[in-house]
DRENDO-1510 file (C-alpha; in Angstrom, 1 decimal, always signed):
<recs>
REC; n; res; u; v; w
REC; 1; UNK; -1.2; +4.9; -57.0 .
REC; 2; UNK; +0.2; +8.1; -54.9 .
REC; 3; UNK; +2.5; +7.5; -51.9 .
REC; 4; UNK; -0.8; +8.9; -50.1 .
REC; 5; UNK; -3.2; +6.6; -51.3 .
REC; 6; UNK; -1.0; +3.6; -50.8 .
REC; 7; UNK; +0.4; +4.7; -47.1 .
REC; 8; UNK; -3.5; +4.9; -46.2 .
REC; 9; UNK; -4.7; +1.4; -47.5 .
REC; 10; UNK; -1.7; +0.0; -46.0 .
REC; 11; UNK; -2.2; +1.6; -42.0 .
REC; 12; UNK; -6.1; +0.5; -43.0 .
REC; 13; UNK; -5.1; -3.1; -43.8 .
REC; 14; UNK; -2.8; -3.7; -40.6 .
REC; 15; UNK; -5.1; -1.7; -37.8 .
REC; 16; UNK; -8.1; -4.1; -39.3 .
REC; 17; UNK; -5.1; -7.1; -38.9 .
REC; 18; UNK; -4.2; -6.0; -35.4 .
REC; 19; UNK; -8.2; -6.3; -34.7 .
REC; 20; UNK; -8.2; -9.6; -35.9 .
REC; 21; UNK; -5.0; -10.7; -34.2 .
REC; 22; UNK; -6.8; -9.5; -31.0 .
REC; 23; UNK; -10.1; -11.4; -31.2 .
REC; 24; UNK; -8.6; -14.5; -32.8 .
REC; 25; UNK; -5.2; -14.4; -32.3 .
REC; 26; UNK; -2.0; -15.4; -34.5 .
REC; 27; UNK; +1.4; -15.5; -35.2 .
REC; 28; UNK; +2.3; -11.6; -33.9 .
REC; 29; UNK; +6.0; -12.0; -34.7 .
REC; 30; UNK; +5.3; -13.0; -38.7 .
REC; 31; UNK; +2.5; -10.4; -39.0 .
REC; 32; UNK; +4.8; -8.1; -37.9 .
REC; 33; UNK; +7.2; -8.7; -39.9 .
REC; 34; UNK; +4.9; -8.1; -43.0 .
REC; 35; UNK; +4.1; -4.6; -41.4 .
REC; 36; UNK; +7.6; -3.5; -41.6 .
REC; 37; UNK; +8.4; -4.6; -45.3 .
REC; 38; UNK; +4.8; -3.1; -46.3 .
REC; 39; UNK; +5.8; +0.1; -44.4 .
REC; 40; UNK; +8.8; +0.6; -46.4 .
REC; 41; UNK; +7.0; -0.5; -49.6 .
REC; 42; UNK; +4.7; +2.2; -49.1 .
REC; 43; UNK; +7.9; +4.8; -47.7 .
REC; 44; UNK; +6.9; +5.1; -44.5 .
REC; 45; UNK; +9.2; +5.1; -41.5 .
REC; 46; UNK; +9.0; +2.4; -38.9 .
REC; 47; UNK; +8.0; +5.3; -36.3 .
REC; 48; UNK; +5.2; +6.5; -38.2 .
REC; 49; UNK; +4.0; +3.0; -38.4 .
REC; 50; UNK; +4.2; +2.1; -35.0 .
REC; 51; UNK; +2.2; +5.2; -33.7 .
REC; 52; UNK; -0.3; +4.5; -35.4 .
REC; 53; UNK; -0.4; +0.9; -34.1 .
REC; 54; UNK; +0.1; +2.2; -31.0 .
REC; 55; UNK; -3.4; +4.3; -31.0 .
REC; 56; UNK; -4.9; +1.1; -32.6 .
REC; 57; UNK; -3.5; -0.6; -29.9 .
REC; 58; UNK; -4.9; +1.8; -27.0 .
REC; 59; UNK; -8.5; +1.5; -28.6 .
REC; 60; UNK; -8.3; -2.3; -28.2 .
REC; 61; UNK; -7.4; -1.4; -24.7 .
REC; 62; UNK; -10.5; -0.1; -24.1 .
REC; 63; UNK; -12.9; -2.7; -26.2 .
REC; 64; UNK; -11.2; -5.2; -24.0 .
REC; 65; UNK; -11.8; -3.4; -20.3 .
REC; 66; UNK; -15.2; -2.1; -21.9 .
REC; 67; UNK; -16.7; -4.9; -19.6 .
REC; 68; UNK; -14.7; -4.4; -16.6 .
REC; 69; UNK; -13.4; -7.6; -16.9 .
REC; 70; UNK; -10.0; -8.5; -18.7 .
REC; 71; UNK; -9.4; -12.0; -19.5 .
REC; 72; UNK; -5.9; -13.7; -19.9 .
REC; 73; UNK; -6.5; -14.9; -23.4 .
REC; 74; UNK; -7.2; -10.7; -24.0 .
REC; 75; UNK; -4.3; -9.6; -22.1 .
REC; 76; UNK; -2.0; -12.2; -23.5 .
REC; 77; UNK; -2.9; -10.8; -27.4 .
REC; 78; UNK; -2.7; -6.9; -25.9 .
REC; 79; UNK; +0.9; -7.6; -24.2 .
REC; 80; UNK; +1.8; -9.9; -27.5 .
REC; 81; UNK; +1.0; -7.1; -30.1 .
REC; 82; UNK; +3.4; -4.8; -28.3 .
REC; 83; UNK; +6.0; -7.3; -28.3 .
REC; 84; UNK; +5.9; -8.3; -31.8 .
REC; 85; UNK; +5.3; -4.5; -33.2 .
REC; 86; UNK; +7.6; -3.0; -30.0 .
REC; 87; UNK; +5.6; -0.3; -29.2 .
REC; 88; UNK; +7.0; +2.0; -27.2 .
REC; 89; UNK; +6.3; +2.2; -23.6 .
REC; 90; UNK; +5.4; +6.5; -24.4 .
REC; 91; UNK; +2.7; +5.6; -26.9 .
REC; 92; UNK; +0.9; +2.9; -25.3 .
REC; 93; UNK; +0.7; +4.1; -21.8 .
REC; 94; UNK; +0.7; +8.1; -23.0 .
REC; 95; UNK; -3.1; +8.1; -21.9 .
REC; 96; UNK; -2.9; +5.8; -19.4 .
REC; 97; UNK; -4.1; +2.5; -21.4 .
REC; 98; UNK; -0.7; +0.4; -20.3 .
REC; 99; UNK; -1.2; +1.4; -16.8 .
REC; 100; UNK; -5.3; +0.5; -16.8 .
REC; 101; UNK; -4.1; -3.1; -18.6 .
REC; 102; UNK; -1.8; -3.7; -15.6 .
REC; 103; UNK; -4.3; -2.9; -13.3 .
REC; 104; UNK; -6.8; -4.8; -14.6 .
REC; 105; UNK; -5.0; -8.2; -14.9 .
REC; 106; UNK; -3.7; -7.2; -11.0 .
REC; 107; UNK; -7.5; -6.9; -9.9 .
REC; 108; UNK; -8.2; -9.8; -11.7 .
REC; 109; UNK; -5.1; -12.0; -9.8 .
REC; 110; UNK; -6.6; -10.8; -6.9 .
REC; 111; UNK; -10.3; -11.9; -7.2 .
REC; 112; UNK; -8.5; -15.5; -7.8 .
REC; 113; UNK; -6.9; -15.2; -5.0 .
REC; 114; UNK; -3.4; -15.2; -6.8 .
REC; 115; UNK; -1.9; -11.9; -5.9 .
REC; 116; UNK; +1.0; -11.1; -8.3 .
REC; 117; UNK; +3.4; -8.7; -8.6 .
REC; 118; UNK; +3.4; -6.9; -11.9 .
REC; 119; UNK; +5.6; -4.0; -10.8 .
REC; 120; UNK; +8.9; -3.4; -10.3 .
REC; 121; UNK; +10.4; -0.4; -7.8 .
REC; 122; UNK; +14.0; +1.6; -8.7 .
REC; 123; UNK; +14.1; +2.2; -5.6 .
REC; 124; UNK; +14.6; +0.5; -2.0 .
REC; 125; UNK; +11.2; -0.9; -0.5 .
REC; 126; UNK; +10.9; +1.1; +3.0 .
REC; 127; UNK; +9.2; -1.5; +4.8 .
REC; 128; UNK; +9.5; -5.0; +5.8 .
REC; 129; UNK; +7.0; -7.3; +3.7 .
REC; 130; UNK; +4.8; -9.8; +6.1 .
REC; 131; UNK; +4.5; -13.7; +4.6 .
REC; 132; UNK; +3.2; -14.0; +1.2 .
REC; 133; UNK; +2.6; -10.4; +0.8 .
REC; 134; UNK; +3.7; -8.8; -2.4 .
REC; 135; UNK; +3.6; -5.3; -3.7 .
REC; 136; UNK; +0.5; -4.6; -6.3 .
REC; 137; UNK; +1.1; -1.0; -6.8 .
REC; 138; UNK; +2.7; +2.4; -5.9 .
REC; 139; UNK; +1.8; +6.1; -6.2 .
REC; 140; UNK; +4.8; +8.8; -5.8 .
REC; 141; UNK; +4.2; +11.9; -4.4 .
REC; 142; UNK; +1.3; +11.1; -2.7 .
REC; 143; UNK; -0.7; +13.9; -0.4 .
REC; 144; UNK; -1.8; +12.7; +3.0 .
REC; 145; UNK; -4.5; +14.5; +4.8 .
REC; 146; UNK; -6.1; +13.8; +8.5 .
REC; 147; UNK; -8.8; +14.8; +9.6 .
REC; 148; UNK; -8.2; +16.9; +12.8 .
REC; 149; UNK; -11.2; +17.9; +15.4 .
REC; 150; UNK; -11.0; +21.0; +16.9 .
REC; 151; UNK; -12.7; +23.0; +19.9 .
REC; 152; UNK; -13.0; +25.9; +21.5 .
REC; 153; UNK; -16.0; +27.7; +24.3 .
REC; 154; UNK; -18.3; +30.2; +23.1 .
REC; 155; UNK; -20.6; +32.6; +24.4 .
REC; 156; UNK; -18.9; +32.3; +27.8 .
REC; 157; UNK; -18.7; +35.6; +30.4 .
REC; 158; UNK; -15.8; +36.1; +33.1 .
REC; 159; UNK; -18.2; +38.2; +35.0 .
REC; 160; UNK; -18.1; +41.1; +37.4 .
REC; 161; UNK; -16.6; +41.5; +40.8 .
REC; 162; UNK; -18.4; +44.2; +43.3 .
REC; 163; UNK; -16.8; +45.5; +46.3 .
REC; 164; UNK; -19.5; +45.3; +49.5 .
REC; 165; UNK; -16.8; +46.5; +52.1 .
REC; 166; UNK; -13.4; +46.7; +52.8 .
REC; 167; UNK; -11.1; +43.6; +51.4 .
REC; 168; UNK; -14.9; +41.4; +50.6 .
REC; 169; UNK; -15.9; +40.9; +47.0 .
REC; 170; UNK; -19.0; +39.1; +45.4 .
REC; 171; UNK; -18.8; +38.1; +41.8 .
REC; 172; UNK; -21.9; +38.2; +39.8 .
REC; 173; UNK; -22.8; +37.7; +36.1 .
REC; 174; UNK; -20.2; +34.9; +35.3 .
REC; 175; UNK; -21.7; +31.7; +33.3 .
REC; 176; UNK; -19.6; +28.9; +31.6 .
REC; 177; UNK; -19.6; +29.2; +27.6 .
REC; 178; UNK; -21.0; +26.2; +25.0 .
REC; 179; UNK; -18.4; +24.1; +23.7 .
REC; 180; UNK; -18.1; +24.1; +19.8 .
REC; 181; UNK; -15.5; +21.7; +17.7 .
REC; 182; UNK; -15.5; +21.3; +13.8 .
REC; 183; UNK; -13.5; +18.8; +11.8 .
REC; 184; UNK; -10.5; +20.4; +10.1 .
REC; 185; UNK; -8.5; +19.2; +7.3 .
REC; 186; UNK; -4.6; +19.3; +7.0 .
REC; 187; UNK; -2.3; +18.4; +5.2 .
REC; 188; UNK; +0.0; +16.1; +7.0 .
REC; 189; UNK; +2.8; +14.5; +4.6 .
REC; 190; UNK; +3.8; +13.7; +1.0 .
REC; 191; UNK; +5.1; +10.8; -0.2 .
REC; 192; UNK; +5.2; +6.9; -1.0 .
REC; 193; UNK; +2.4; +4.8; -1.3 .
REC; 194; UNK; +2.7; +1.8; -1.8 .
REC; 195; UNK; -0.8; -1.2; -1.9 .
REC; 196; UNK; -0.4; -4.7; -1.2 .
REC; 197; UNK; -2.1; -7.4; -0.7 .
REC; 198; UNK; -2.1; -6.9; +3.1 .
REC; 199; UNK; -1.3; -3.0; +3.4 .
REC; 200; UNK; -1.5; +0.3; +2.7 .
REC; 201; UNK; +2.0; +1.6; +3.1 .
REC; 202; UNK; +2.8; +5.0; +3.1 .
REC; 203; UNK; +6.1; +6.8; +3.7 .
REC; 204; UNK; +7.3; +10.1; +3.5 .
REC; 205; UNK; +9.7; +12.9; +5.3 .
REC; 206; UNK; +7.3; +13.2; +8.5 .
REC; 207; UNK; +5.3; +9.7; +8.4 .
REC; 208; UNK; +6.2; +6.4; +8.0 .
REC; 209; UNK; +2.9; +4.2; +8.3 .
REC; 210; UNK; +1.6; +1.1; +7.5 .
REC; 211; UNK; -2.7; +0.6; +7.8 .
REC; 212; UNK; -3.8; -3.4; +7.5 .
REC; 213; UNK; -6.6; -3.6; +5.5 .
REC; 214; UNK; -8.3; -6.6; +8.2 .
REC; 215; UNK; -8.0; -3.3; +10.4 .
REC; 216; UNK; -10.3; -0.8; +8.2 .
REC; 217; UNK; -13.4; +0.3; +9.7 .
REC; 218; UNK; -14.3; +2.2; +6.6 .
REC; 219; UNK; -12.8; +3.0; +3.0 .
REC; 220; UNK; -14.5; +5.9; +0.8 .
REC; 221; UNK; -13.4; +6.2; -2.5 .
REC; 222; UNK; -12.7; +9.2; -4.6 .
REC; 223; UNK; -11.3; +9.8; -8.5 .
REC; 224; UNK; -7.9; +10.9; -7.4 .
REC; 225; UNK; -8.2; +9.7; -3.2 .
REC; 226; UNK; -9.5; +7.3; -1.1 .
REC; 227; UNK; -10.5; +8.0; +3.1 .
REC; 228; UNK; -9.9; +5.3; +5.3 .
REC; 229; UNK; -10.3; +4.5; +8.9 .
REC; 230; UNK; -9.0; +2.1; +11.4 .
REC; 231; UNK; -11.3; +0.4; +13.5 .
REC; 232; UNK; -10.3; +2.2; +16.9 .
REC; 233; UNK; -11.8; +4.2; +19.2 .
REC; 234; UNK; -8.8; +7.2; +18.7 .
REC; 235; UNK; -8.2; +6.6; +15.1 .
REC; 236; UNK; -9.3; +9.8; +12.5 .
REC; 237; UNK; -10.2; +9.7; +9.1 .
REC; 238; UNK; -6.9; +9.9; +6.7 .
REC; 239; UNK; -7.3; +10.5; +3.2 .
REC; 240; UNK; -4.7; +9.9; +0.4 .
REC; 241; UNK; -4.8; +12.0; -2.9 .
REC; 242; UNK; -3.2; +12.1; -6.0 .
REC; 243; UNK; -4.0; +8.5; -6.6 .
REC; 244; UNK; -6.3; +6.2; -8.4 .
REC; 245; UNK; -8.9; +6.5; -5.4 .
REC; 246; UNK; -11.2; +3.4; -7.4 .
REC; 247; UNK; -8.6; +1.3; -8.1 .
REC; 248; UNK; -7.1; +1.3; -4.7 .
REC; 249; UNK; -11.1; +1.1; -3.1 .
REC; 250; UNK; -11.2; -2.3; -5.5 .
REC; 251; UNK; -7.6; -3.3; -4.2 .
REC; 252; UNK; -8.6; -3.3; -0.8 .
REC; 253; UNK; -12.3; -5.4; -1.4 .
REC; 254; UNK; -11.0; -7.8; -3.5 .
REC; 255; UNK; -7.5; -8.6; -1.0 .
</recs>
């Protein structure tokens, strides 16, 4: 049998493995022993091999969040096979698939009313946390617009002034414009924000906010932004970008 032939049935055998180790579960730390001593059986290198798990892994990934819902016996078999096999943290979240299993299981703690932090920050948190408030997620580099109404008279005359005798003028012709405003948008700030189970929390160079969500009039979600409002009679629309915009909408609902 060519080196071919026998690197192929093997990468077959352990993806089909990996499937069953996912909807039945197993010992991950044995079977993955066997992967490595069949890898070099077949003279492959433990990268190669773990590549491809890692693609096998990411399509898992998606059979499990295929019904929006990921359960803890699911993510406890995803998180497992990464362990065992140590996949790198490049190849299973290179599309994103990590960062959507993370998510999942923090939407999931939330909707049980368990909010848990599954993130960790390299960097000081710029904001004082209420009581039994913990940080869910945070987007670097994050764009803030505002909404900004303008206005301005149109149509409007100044009139003209005609001199009936010596030092006595009479103005005719003058009438007041119509007042016109449009909504502008501008980009205010970029940086940190961060979604909690209480918050939005935002901070960059020129703003440092914080937006309760039991203050949100309205929250409009986008694919990269979401708009929110407060509930006040002054307060414009801001919009975030550059983020998950439905993963932060579902945040927000389910806190």
């Amino acid at each position: 049998m060519s080196d071919e032939i026998l690197q192929y049935e093997t990468l077959t055998y352990w993806k089909d493995l990996l499937t069953h180790l996912f909807v039945h579960g197993g010992n991950f730390e044995d079977c993955a022993r066997d992967a490595e001593a069949a890898a070099q059986a077949a003279q492959m290198t433990s990268e190669h091999m773990k590549r491809v798990m890692a693609l096998k892994w990411t399509e898992l990934v998606d059979q499990a969040l295929d019904d929006h819902i990921l359960t803890e016996s699911e993510e406890h078999r995803l998180k497992s096979i990464i362990d065992a096999f140590s996949l790198p943290q490049s190849a299973t979240n290179e599309r994103g698939h990590l960062s959507q299993l993370v998510k999942a299981a923090i939407l999931r703690d939330l909707q049980a009313g368990n909010p848990t932090t599954r993130i960790s920050l390299d960097i000081a948190l710029p904001f004082k946390l209420q009581a039994r408030e913990v940080v869910l997620w945070a987007f670097p580099q994050t764009r803030l617009f505002e909404r900004i109404t303008k206005r301005k008279i149109t149509g409007g005359s100044t009139g003209v002034s005609i001199r009936v005798m010596k030092g006595v003028y009479w103005r005719v012709g003058a009438f007041q414009g119509t007042p016109v405003s449009w909504d502008e948008t501008h980009h205010t700030d970029t940086g940190l924000l961060i979604l909690t189970n209480k918050n939005i929390l935002f901070s960059g160079p020129i703003r440092n906010q914080k937006i309760s969500f039991a203050k949100l009039a309205t929250v409009e979600p986008y694919r990269d932004a979401i708009e929110v409002q407060r509930d006040a009679t002054t307060a414009k629309p801001q919009i975030f970008r550059d983020i998950d915009g439905q993963f932060a909408y579902n945040v927000i609902q389910f806190a």
